[in-house]
C-alpha positions as CSV (number, residue, x, y, z in Angstrom):
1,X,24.7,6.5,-96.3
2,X,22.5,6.5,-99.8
3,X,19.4,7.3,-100.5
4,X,17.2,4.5,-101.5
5,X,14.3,4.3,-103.9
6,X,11.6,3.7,-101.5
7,X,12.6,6.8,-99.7
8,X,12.9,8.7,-102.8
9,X,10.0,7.7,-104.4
10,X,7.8,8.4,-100.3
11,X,9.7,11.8,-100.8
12,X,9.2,13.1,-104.5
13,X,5.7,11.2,-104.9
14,X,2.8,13.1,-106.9
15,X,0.5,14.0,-104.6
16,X,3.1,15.3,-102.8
17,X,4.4,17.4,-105.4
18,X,1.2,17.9,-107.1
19,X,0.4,20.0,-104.1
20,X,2.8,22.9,-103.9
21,X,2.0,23.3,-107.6
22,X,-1.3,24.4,-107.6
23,X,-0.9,26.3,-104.4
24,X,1.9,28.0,-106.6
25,X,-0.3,28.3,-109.8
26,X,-3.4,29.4,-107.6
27,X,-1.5,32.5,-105.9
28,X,0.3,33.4,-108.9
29,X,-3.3,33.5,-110.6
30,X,-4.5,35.7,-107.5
31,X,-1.8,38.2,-107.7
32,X,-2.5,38.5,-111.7
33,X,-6.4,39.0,-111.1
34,X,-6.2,41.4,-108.2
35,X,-3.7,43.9,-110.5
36,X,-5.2,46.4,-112.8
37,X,-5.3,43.9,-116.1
38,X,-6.6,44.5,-118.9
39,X,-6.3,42.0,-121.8
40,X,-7.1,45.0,-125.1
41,X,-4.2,46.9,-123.2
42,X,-2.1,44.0,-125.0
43,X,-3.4,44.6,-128.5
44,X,-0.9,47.5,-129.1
45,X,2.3,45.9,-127.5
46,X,4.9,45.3,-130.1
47,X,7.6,42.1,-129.5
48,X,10.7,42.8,-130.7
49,X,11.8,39.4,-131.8
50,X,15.6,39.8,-131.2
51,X,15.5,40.6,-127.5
52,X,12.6,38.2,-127.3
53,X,15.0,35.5,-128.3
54,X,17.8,36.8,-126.4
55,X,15.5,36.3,-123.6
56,X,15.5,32.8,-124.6
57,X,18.7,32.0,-124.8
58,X,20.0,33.6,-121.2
59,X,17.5,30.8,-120.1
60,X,19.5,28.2,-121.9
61,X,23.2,29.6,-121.0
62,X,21.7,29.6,-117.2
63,X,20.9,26.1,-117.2
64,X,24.3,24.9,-119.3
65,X,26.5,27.1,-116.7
66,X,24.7,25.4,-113.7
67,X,25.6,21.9,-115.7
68,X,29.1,22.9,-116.3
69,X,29.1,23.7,-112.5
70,X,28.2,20.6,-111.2
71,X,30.4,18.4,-113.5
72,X,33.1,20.6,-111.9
73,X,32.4,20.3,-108.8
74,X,31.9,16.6,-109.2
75,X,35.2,16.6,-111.2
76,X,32.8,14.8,-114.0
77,X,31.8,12.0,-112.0
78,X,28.6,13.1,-113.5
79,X,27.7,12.7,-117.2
80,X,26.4,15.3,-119.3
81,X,23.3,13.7,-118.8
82,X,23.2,12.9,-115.4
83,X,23.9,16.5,-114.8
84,X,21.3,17.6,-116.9
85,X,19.0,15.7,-114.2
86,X,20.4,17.2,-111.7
87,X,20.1,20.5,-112.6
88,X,16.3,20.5,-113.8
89,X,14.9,18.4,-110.7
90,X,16.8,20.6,-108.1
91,X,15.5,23.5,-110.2
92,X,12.1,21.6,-110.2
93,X,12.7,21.1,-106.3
94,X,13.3,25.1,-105.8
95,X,10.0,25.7,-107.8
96,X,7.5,23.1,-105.7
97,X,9.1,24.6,-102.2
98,X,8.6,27.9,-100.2
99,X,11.8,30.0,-101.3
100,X,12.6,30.3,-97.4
101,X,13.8,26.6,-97.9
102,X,14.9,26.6,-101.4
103,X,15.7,23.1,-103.6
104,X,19.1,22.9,-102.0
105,X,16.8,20.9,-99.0
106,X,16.8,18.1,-102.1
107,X,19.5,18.5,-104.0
108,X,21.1,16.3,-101.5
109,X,19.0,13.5,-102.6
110,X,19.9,14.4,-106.7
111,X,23.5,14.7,-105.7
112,X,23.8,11.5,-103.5
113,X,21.0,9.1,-105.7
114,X,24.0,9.7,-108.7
115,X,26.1,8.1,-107.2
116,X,27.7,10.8,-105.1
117,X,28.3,9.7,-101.5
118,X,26.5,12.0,-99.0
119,X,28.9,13.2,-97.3
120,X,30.0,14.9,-100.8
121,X,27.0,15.4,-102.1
122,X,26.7,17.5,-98.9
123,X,29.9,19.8,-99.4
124,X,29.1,20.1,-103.2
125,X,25.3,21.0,-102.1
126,X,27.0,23.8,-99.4
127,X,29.9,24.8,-101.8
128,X,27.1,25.2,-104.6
129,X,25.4,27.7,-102.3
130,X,28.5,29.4,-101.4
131,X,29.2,30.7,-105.3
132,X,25.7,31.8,-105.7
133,X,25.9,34.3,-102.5
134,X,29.5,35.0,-103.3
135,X,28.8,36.1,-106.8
136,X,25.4,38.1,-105.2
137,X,27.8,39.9,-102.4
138,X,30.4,40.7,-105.5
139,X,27.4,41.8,-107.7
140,X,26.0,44.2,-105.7
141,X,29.4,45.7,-104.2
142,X,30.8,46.1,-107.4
143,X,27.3,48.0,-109.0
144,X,27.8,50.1,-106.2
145,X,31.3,50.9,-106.4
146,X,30.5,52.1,-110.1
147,X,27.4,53.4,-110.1
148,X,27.3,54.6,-106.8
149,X,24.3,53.4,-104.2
150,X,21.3,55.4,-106.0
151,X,21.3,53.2,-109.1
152,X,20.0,50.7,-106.1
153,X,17.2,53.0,-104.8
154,X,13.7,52.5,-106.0
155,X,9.9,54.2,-106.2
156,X,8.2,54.3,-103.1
157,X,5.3,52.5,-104.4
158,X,5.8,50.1,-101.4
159,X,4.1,49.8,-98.3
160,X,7.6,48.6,-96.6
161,X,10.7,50.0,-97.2
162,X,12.0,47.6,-100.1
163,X,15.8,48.9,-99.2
164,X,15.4,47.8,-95.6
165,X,14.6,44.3,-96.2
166,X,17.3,44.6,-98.9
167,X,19.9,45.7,-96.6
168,X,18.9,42.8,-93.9
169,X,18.7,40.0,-96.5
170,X,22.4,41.6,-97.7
171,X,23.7,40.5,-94.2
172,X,22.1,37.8,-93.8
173,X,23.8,36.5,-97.0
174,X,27.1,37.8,-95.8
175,X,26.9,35.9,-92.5
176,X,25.3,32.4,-94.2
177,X,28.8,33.2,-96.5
178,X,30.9,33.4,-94.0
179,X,29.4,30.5,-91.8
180,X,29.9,28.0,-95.3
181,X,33.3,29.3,-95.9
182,X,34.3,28.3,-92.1
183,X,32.2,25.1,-91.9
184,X,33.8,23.8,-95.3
185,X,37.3,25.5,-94.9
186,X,38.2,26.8,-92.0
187,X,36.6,24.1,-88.9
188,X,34.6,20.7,-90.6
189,X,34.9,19.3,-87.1
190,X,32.6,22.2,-86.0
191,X,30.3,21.5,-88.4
192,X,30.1,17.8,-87.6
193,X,29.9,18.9,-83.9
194,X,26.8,20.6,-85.3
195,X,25.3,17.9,-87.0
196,X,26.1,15.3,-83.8
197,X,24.3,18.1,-81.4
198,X,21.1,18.8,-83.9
199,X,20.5,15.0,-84.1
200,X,21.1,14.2,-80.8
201,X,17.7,16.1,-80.1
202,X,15.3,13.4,-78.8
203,X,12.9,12.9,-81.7
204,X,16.2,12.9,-83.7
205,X,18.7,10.4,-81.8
206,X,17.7,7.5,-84.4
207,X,19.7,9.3,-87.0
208,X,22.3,10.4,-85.5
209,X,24.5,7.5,-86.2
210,X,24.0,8.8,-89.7
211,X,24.9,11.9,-89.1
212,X,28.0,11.6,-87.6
213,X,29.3,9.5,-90.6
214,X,27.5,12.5,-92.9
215,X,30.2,14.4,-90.5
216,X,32.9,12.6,-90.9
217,X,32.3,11.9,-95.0
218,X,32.3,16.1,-95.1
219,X,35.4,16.1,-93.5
220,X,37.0,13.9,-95.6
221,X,35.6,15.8,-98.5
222,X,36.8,19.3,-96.7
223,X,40.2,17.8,-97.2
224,X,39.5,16.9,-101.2
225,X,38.4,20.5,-101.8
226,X,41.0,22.6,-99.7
227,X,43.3,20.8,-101.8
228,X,41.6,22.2,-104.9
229,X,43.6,24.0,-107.5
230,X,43.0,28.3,-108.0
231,X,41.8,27.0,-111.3
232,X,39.1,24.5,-110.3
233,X,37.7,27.4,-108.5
234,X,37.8,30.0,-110.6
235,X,36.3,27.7,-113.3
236,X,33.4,27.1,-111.1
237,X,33.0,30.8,-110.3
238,X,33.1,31.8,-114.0
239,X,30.5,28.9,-114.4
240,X,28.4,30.6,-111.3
241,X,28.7,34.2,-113.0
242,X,27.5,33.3,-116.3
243,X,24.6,31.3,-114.9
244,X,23.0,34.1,-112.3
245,X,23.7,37.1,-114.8
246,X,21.8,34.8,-117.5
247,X,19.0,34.5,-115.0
248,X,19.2,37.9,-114.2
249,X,19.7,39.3,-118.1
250,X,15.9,37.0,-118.8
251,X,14.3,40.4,-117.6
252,X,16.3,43.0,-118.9
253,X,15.6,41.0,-122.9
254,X,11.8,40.8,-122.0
255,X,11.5,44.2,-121.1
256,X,13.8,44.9,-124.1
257,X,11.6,42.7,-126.2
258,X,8.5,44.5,-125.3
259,X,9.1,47.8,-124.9
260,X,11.3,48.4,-128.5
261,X,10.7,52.4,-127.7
262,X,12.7,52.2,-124.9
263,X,15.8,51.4,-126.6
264,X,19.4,50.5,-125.0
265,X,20.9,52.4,-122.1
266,X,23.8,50.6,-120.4
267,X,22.9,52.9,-117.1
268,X,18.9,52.1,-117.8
269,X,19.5,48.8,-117.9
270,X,21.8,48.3,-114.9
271,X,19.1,50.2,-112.7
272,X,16.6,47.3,-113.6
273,X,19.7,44.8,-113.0
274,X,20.1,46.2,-109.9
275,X,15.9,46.2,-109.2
276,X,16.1,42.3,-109.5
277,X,19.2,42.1,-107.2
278,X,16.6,44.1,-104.2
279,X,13.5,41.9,-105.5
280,X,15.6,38.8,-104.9
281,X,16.5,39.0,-101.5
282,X,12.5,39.7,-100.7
283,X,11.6,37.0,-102.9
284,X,13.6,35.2,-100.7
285,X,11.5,35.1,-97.6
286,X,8.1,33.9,-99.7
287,X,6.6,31.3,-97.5
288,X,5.0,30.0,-101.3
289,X,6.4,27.6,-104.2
290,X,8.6,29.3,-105.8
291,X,7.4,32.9,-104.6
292,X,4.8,32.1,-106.5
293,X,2.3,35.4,-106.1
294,X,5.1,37.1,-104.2
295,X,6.8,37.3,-107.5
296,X,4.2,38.5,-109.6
297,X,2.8,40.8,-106.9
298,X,5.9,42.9,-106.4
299,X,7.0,43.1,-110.4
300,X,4.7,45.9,-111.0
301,X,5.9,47.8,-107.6
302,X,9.7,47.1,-109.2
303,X,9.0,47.6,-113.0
304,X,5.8,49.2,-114.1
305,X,7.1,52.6,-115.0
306,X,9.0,50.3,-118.0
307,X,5.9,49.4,-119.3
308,X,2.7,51.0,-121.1
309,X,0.0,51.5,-118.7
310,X,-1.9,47.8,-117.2
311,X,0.5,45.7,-119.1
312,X,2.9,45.2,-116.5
313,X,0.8,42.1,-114.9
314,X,1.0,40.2,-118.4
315,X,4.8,40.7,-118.6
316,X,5.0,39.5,-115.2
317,X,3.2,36.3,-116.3
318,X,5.6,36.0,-119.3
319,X,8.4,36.6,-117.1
320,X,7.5,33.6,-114.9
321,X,6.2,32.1,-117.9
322,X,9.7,31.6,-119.3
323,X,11.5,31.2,-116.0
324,X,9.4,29.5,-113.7
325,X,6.5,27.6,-114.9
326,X,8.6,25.2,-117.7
327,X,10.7,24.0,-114.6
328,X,7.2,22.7,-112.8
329,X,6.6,20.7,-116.3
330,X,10.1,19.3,-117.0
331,X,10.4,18.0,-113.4
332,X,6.6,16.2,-114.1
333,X,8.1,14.3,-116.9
334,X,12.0,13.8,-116.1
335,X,11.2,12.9,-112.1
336,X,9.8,9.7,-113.2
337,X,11.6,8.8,-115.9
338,X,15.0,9.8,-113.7
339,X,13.3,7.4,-110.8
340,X,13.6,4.8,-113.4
341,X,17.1,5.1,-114.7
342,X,18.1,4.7,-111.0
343,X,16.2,1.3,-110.6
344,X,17.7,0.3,-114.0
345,X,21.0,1.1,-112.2
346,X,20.2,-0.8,-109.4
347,X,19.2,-4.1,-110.7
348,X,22.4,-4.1,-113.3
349,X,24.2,-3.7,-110.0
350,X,22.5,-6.4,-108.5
351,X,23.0,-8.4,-111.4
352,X,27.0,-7.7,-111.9
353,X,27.0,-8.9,-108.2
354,X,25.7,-11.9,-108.8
């Protein structure tokens, strides 16, 4: 079951992306303008140029640990380069949709159009999502064990309880962990069972023939990755860490970066660690691109007491502006140009068969 380029191109075309982008660029704008911002409060920040760059390059160790991931997990079926496309469309994908879905709805596609068969591409899409919340559960546990649970409290500058949500989104996470670990691991049949059920829903039944293969192709690749070594693993899991505590680390260099009074508290700077860790889980539940607003709306609420007084909206914007926003312009140019190195593979294939 592959995806072809008519249904790739009906899926990733540019009015349909085009769309969740300026919905995304139009709240984020909102949530900017409606916060106490004032432009001459920017005159006296100082940069620190070192953190700044740090900043920098947490972005680029985040992106070349979620490379190294997938060339793992595809036991480098996948060139560097293919990879690379991977990584920055499904990153792309995660920016354009509502972060209740996420980009894993697409990375299917990615996964599968590479040559990938779906059935994989499915596992590797689940098993992907599986390290991310394991490494999240891990995180937090093990910031509590040392620190204790009030380096995870927060100001009460909310109207909600941020720790509430927190706490729920914590379980959730556990149980969507546990329910991966048994549909890869533990019971693929149930899982196929699933997919039969769900497509045998009446506006559905015309793909269920697919999904039953989809079934039976995870199956077959339940049985390739039970049979995985501890080392293949734990190499994917190292590759996991490094790429969400580079994401994570972005923020802790900005504020770094420009804030040079504040200086470098290991303690300090695992409180505002463990601020994005809560923040996360709510930005979860955004119904926009991206949390697009969301984001920017709750920084201030999470991190204004880091920052000199009406500042805290343009750090916010720089925040996104370095881990956001350039994901929305590399997917603009590499979708099409990726969309064409698959129809360059497909007519040498066509020709070779000839």
């Amino acid at each position: 079951m592959a995806i072809t380029q008519a249904k790739l191109r009906a899926t990733f075309s540019f009015r349909r992306i085009l769309i969740p982008i300026l919905i995304g660029i139009t709240f984020s704008t909102i949530s900017v303008l409606t916060t106490n911002f004032e432009f001459s409060a920017l005159k006296n920040i100082r940069i620190d140029p070192y953190y700044f760059s740090l900043a920098l390059v947490c972005m680029v160790v985040r992106d070349l640990a979620y490379i190294v991931r997938i060339r793992i997990l595809t036991e480098k079926k996948l060139r560097i380069s293919d990879a690379w496309h991977v990584v920055m469309l499904w990153e792309f994908a995660t920016s354009v949709t509502p972060s209740i879905a996420g980009g894993s709805v697409f990375a299917f596609f990615f996964v599968n159009a590479e040559g990938i068969n779906l059935g994989k591409s499915t596992a590797i899409v689940l098993v992907t999502a599986l390290l991310d919340e394991l490494f999240y559960i891990l995180c937090v546990a093990v910031i509590l064990l040392v620190y204790g649970k009030q380096v995870m409290l927060i100001g009460s500058d909310f109207n909600f309880d941020p720790m509430f949500f927190f706490l729920i989104g914590y379980g959730v996470i556990i149980l969507f962990t546990s329910s991966i670990l048994l549909g890869i691991f533990v019971a693929p049949q149930g899982l196929k069972y699933l997919l039969t059920k769900t497509f045998s829903i009446s506006f559905l039944k015309r793909w269920r023939p697919k999904a039953e293969k989809t079934g039976d192709e995870i199956i077959i690749s339940s049985k390739e990755l039970k049979g995985k070594s501890i080392l293949f693993w734990l190499k994917a899991f190292i590759a996991t860490s490094f790429s969400w505590t580079a994401r994570y680390l972005v923020l802790n260099c900005l504020i770094l970066a420009l804030n040079p009074s504040l200086g470098f508290h290991l303690q300090q700077q695992v409180i505002i660690y463990a601020k994005q860790l809560i923040m996360w889980v709510i930005l979860l539940i955004s119904p926009t691109p991206g949390a697009s607003g969301v984001a920017e709306m709750l920084f201030p609420a999470f991190f204004a007491g880091e920052f000199a007084a009406n500042t805290h909206a343009a750090v916010a914007v720089l925040w996104r502006g370095i881990s956001y926003y350039p994901y929305l312009f590399i997917g603009l140019i590499i979708l099409p140009i990726w969309l064409a190195k698959l129809e360059k593979r497909k007519k040498q294939k066509k020709n070779l068969e000839i």
